[in-house]
Structures are given as C-alpha cells and as structure tokens.
C-alpha positions in Angstrom: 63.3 -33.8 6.2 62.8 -30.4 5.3 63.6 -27.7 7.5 60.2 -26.0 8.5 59.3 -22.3 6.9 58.4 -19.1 8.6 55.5 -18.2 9.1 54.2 -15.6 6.9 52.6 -12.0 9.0 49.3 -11.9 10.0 47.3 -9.1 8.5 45.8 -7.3 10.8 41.9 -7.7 11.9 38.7 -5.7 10.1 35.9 -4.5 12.6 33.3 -6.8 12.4 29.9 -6.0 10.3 26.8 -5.8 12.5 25.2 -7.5 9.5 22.5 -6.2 6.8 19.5 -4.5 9.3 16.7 -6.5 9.4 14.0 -4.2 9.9 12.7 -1.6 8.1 15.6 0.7 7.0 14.1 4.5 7.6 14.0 3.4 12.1 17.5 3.6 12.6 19.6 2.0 14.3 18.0 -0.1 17.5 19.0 0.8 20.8 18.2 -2.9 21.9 18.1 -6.1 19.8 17.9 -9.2 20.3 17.1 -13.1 19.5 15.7 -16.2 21.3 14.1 -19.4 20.0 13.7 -18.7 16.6 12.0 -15.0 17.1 14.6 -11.8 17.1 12.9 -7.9 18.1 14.6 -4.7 17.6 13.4 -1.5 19.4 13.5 1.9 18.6 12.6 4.4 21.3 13.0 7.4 19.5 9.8 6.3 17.0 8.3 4.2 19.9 9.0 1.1 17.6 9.5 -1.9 18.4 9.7 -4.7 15.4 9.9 -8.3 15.7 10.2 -11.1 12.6 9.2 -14.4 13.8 9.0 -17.4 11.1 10.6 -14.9 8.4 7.6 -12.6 9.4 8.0 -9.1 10.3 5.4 -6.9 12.4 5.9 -3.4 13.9 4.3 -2.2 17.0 3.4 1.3 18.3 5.0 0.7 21.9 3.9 4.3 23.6 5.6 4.8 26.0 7.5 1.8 27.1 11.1 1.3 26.9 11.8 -2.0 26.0 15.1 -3.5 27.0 14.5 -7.4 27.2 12.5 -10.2 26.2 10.9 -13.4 27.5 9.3 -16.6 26.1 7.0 -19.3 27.0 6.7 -22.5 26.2 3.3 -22.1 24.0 5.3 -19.0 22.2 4.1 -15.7 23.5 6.3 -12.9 24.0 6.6 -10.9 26.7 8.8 -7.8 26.8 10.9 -6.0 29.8 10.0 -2.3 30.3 11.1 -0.3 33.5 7.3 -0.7 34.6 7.6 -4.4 34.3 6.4 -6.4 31.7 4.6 -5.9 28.5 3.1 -8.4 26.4 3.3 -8.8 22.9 0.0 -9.3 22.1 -1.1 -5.8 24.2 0.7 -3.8 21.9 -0.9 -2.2 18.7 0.4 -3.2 14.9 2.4 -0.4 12.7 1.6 -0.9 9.0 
C-alpha cells in the first residue's frame, strides 16, 4: 500500500459574477431583483423602471412613483408588487417601449 500524498494548496476564491444583466443594459444596475415561479423583475427607481421577463419575455413599466421592493404571485399568475403604500399590481402599471 502506498503511502497517501499531500494535498496540494488550495487557490484562493474569485468573487462571484452577478451574471450577464438581463434587462436592458442603459437602466443600470437594479436596486431590487428578484425571481419566483418562473417570472424574475428588476427595478430601477432612479428611471422609475421596473422590468420583468416572464416565458423569455421582457416588458418595462413606467412605475411613477412607487418603490418597489417585493413581489407576489397567485395561483392564476398575476403579479402583484410591494411598494411602501402597499401593493401594486402588475397589470395597473403602464408599458415602456
């Protein structure tokens, strides 16, 4: 039997990559994102943005002046969004082209 061999040094960890940005590239950088059952958002409060890809589908909203910091689903699919107000619902907000 062979006598068993060092172990060779560990190098040392990178930082991990937030991954490519999803969204369109001229918002920034989110200051909330997230992802649940299949649908992921990403807000931007400084461009009152807020942009969610469902199905491999991207929209953008216009979200005046909420601050979106959470989001909800039902069963049949809607979204509805946290805001300090309450809630907001997806389909009250108005589509960016």
């Amino acid at each position: 039997m062979e006598p068993m061999k060092p172990m060779e040094p560990m190098k040392p960890m990178e930082p991990m990559d937030g991954g490519d940005a999803w969204w369109p590239k001229d918002l920034g950088s989110p200051s909330s994102s997230g992802a649940q059952n299949g649908m992921r958002y990403a807000f931007f409060p400084d461009k009152q943005r807020l942009v969610v890809e469902t199905d491999g589908k991207t929209k953008t909203y216009d979200t005046g002046d909420h601050a979106i910091s959470g989001v909800q689903q039902a069963n049949g699919g809607s979204a509805t969004f946290s805001d300090a107000g309450g809630t907001v619902d997806l389909k009250d907000l108005k589509t960016v082209d």
